[in-house]
Residue frames relative to the residue before (quaternion, step in Angstrom):
aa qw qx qy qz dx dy dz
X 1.0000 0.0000 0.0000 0.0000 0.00 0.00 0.00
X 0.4915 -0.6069 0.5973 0.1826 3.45 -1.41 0.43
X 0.1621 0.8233 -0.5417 0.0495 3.47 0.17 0.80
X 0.2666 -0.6493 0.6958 0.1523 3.93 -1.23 1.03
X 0.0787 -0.6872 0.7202 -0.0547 3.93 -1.17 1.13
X 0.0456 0.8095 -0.5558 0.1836 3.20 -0.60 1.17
X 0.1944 0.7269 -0.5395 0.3779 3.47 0.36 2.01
X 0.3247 -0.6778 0.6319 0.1895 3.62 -0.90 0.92
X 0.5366 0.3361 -0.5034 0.5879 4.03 0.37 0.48
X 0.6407 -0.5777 0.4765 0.1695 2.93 -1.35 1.63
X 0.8242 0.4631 -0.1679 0.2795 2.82 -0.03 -2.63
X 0.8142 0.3455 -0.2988 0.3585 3.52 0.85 -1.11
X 0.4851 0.6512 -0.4791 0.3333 3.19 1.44 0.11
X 0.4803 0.6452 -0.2860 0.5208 3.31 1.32 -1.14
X 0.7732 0.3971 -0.2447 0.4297 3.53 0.32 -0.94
X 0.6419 0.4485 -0.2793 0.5557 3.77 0.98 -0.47
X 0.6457 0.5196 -0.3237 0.4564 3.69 1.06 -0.46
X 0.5750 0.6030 -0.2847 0.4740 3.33 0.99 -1.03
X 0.5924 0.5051 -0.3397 0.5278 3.60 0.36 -1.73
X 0.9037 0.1440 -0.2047 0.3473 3.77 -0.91 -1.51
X 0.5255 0.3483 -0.6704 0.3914 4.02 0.49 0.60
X 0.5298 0.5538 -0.4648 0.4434 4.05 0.73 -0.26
X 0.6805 0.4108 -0.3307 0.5087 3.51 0.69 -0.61
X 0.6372 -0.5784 0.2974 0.4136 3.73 0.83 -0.01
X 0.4226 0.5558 -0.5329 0.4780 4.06 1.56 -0.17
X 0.2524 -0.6022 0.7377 0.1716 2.62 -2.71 0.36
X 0.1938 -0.8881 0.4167 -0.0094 2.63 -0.54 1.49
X 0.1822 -0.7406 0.6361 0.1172 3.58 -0.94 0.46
X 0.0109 -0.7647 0.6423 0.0507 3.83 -1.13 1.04
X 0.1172 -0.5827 0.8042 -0.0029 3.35 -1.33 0.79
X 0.1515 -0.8101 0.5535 0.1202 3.45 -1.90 0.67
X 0.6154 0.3741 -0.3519 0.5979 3.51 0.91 1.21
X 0.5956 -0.5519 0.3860 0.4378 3.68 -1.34 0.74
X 0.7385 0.4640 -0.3370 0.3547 3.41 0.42 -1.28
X 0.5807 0.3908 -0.4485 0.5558 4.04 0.77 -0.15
X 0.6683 0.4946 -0.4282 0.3541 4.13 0.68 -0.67
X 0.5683 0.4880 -0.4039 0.5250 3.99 1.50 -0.38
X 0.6097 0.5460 -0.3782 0.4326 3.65 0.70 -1.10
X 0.7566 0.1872 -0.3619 0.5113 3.94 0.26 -0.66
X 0.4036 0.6657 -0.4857 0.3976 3.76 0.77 -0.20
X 0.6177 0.5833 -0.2279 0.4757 3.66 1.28 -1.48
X 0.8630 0.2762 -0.0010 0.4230 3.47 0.03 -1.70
X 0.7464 0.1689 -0.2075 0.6093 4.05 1.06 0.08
X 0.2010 -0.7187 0.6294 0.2164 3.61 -1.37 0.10
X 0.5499 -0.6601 0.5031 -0.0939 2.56 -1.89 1.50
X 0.1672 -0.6591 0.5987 0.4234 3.61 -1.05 0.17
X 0.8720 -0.1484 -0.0446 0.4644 3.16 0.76 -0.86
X 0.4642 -0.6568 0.5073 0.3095 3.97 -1.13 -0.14
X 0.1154 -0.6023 0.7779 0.1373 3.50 -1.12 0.47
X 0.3402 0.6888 -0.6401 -0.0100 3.91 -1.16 0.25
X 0.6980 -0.5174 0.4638 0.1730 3.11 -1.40 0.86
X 0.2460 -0.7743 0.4700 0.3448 3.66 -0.53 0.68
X 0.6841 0.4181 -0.3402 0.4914 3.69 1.05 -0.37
X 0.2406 0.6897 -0.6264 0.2722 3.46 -0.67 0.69
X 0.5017 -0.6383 0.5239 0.2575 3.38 -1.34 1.11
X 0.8469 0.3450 -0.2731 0.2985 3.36 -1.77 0.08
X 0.6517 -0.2980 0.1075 0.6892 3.14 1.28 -0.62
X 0.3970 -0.7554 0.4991 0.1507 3.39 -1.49 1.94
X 0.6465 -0.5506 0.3202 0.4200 3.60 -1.47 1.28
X 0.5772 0.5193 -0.5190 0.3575 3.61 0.75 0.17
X 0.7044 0.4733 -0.2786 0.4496 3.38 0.28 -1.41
X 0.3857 0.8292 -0.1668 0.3685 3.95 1.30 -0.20
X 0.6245 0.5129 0.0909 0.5820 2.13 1.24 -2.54
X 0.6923 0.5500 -0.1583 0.4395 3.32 -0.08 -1.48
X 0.7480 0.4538 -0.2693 0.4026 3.53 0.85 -1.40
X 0.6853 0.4886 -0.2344 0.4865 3.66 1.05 -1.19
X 0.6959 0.3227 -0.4166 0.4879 3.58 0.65 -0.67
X 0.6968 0.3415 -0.5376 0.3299 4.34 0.08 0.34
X 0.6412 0.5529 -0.3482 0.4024 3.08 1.35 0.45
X 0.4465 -0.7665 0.2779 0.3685 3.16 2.57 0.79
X 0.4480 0.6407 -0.5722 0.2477 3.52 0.63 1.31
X 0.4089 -0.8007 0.4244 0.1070 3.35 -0.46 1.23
X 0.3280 0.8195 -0.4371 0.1723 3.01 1.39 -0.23
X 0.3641 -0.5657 0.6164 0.4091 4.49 -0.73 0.26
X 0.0531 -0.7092 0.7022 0.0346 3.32 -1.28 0.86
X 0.0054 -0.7014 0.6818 0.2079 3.43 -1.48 0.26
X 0.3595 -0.7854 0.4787 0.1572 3.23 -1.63 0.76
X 0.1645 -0.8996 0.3959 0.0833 3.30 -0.41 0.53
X 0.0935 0.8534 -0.4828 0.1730 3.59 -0.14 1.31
X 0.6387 -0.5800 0.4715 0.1828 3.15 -1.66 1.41
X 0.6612 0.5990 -0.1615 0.4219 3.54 1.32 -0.84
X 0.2081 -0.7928 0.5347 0.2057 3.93 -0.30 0.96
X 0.4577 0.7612 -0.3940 0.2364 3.67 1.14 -0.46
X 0.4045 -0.6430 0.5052 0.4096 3.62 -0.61 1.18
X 0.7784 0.4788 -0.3646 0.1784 3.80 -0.08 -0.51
X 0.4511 0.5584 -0.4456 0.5350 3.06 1.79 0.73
X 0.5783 0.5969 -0.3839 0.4023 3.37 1.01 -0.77
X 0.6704 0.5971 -0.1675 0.4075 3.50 1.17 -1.24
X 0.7700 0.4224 -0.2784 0.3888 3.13 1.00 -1.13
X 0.6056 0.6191 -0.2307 0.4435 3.40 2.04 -0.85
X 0.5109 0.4596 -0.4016 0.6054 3.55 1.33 -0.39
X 0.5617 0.5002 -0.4102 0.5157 4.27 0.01 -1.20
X 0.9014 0.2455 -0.3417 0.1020 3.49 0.02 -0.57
X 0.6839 -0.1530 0.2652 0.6622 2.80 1.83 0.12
X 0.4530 0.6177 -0.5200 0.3779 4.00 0.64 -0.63
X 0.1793 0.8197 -0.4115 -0.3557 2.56 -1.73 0.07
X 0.3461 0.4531 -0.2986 0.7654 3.17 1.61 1.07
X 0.2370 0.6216 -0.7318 -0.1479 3.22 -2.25 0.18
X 0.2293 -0.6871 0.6721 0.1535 3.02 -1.83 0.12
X 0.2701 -0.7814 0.5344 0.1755 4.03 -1.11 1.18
X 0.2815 -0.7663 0.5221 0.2470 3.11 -0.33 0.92
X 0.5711 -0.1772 -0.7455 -0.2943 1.42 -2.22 1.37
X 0.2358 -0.8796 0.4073 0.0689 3.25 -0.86 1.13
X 0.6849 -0.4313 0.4127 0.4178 3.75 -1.59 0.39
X 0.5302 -0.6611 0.5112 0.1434 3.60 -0.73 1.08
X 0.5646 0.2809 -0.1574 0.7599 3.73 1.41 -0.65
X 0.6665 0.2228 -0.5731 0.4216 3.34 -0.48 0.73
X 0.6922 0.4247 -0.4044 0.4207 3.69 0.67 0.00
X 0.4745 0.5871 -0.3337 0.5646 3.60 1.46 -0.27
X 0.6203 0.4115 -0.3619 0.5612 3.60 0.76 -1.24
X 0.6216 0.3561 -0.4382 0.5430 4.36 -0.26 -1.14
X 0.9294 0.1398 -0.3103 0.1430 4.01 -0.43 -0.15
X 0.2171 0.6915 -0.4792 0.4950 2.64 1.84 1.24
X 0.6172 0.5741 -0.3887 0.3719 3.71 1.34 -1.24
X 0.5724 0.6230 -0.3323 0.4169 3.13 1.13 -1.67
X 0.7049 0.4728 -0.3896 0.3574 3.73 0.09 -1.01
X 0.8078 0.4250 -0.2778 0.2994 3.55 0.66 -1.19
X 0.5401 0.6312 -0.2513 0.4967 2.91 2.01 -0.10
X 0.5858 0.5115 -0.3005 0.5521 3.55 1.13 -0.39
X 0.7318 0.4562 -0.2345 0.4488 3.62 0.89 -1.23
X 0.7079 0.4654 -0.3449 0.4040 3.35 1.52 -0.55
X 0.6676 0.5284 -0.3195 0.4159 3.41 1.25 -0.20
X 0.1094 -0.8340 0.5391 -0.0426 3.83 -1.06 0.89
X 0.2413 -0.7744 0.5109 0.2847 3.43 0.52 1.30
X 0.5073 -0.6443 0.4693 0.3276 3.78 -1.56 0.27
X 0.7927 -0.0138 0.0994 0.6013 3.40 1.23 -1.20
X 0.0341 0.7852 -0.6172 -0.0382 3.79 -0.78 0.82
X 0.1909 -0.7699 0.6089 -0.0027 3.41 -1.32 0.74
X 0.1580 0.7213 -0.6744 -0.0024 3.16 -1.39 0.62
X 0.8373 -0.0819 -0.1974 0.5033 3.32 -1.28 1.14
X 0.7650 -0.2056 0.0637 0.6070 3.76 -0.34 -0.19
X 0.6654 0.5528 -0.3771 0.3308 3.79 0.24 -0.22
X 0.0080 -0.7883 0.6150 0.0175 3.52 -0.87 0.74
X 0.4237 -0.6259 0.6492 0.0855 3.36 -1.54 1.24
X 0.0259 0.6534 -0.7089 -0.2642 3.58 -0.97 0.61
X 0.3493 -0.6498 0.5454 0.3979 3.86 -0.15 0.21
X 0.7985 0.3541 -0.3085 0.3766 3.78 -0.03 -1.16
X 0.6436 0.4313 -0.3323 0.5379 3.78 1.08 -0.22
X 0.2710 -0.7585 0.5706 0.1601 3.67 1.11 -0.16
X 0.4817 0.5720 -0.5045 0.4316 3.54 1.07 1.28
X 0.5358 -0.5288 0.6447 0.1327 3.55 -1.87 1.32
X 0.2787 0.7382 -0.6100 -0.0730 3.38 -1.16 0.41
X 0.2613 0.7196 -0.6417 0.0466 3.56 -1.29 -0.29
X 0.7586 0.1410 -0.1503 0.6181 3.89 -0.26 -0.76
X 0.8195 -0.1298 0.1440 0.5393 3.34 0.88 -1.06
X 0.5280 -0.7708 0.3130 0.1706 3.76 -0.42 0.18
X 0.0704 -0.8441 0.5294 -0.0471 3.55 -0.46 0.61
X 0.3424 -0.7070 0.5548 0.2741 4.15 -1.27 0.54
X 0.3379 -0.7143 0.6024 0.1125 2.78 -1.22 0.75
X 0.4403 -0.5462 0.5955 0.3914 3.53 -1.64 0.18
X 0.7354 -0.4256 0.3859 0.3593 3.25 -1.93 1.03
X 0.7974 0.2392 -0.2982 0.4669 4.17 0.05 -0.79
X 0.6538 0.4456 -0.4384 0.4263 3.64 0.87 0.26
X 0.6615 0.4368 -0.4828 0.3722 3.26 1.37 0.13
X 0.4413 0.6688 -0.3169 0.5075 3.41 1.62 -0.16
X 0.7477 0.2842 -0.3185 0.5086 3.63 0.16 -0.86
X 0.5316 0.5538 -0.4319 0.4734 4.12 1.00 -0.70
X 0.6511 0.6416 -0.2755 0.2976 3.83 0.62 -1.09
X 0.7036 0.5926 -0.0803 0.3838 2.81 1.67 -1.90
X 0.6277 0.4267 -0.2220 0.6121 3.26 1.48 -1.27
X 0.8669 0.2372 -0.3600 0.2504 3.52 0.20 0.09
X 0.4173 0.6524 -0.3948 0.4943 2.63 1.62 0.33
X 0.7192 0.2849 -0.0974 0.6262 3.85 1.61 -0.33
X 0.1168 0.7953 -0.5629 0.1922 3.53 1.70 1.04
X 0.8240 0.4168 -0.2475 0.2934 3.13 -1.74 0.84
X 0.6312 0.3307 -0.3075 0.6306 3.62 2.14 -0.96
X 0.4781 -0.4396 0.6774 0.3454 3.31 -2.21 0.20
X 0.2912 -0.6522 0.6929 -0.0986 3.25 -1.29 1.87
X 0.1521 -0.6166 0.7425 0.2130 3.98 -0.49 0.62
X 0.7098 -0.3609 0.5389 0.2748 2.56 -2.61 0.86
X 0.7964 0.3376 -0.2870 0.4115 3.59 0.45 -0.57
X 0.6816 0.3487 -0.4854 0.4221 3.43 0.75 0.13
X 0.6589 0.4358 -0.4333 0.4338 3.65 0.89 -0.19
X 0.5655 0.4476 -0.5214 0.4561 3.93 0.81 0.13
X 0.5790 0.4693 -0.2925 0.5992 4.21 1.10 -0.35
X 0.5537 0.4898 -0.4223 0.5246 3.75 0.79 0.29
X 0.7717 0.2525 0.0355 0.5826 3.54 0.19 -1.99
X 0.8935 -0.0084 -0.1569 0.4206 3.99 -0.54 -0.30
X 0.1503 0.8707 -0.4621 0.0760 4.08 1.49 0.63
X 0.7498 0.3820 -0.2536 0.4770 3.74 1.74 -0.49
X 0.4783 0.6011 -0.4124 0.4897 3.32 1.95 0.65
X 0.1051 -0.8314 0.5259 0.1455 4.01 0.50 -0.32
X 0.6567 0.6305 -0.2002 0.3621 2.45 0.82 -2.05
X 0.5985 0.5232 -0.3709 0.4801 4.03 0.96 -0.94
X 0.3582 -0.5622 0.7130 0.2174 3.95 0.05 -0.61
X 0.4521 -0.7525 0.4221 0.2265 3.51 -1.55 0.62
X 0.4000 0.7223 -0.5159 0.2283 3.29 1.94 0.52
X 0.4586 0.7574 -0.3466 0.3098 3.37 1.54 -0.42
X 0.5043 0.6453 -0.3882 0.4227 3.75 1.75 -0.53
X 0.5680 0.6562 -0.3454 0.3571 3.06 1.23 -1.53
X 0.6539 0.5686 -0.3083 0.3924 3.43 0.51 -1.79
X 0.7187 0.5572 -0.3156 0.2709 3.20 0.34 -1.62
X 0.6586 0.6165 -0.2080 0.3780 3.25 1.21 -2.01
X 0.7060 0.3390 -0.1911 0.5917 3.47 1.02 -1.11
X 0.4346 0.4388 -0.5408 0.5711 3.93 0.46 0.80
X 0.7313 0.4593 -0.2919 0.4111 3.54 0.17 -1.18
X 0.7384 0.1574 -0.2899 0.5881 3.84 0.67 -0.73
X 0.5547 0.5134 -0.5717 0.3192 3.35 -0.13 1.19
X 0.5444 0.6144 -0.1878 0.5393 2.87 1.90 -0.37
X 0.5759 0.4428 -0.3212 0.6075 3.71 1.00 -1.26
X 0.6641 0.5213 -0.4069 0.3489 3.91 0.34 -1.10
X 0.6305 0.6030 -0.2063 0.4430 3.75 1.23 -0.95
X 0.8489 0.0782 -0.1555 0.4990 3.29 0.91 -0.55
X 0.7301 -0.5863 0.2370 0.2589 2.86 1.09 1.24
X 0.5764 0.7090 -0.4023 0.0567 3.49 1.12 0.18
X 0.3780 -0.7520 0.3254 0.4310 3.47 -0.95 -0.31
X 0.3353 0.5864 -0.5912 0.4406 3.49 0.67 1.58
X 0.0022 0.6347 -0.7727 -0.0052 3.39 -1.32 0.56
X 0.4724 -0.5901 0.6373 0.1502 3.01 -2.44 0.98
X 0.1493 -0.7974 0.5752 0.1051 3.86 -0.10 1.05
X 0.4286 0.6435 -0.5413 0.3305 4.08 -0.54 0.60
X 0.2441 -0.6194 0.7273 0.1666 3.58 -1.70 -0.45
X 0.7175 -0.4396 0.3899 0.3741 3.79 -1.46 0.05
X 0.8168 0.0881 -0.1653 0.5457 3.36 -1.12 0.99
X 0.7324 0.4227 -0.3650 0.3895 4.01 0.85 -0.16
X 0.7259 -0.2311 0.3533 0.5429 3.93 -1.19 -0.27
X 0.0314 -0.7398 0.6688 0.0659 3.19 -1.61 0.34
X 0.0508 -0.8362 0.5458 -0.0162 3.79 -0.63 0.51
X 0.2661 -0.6560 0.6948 0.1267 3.70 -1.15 1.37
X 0.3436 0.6418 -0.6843 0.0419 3.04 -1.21 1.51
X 0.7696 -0.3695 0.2432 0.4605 3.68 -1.73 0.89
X 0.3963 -0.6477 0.5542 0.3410 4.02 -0.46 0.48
């Protein structure tokens, strides 16, 4: 998993960072809300751990900030405070997990282990942006008119729109769609990317995939 940790105490960040790249995550840490929306903005996450106290901007207001901006991302919060009415206010905003500190390294490994089987267990039916609709389970293209896709082009189409608008590296979208294939290399994104806009071009839509080889790519309305 990709996991964002956003905590303005060094040491235990250090200490929570350490644990989940040993556990196999990549992890990114920032140590204030307003840097924890900013990568929240420009990279995608499975999930977030942030701290509710933090300077410049608290892991609520954070919270609050990324979900009206419809990130869906799983978040846990993480507070110094035992008082149900933090719990409350962190769930209300959007949470969706916590942990009082201080807590059992493995129990926070275990809650984003849940998060994973929950993400893997879920499979939207149909997503859409600007005129263009995905069924996922028919693996069909529409908009002027409609067309089938192969199985990893509906996967890697799903992914970008399902993360319209961010810059996706070549390496994080080959570690998304083919991460237990290595053996393929990530020119294989390339292919994919340039299958896909031959497809959007076909049915006329008004999304487009904006990038080049080996760099970021981004699905946005044309």
């Amino acid at each position: 998993m990709k996991i964002l940790v956003a905590d303005d105490e060094r040491e235990l960040s250090n200490a929570i960072c350490a644990v989940l790249k040993a556990t196999g995550h990549e992890v990114t840490a920032v140590y204030n809300g307003k840097e924890a929306v900013e990568a929240v903005q420009r990279d995608t996450f499975d999930a977030c751990v942030f701290d509710i106290m933090m300077p410049v901007m608290d892991g609520i207001t954070a919270l609050k900030t990324i979900r009206e901006a419809g990130v869906t991302t799983p978040v846990i919060m993480l507070t110094a405070k035992a008082e149900i009415d933090d719990r409350i206010t962190g769930l209300d905003s959007g949470a969706d997990d916590y942990l009082t500190k201080p807590f059992a390294m493995k129990e926070l490994l275990a809650r984003l282990r849940a998060f994973q089987r929950r993400t893997e267990g879920y499979t939207p039916h149909t997503l859409t942006v600007g005129r263009v609709t995905l069924k996922i389970d028919e693996q069909e293209l529409s908009s002027d008119n409609s067309i089938r896709l192969g199985g990893r082009e509906t996967k890697l189409l799903s992914y970008l729109m399902l993360n319209r608008d961010k810059k996706l590296s070549t390496e994080n979208i080959f570690e998304h769609i083919w991460g237990d294939e290595k053996e393929l290399g990530t020119d294989v994104v390339w292919i994919y990317i340039n299958y896909l806009r031959n497809k959007l071009v076909s049915i006329n839509a008004d999304i487009s995939i904006e990038g080049e080889k080996d760099g970021e790519f981004t699905l946005r309305i044309s």
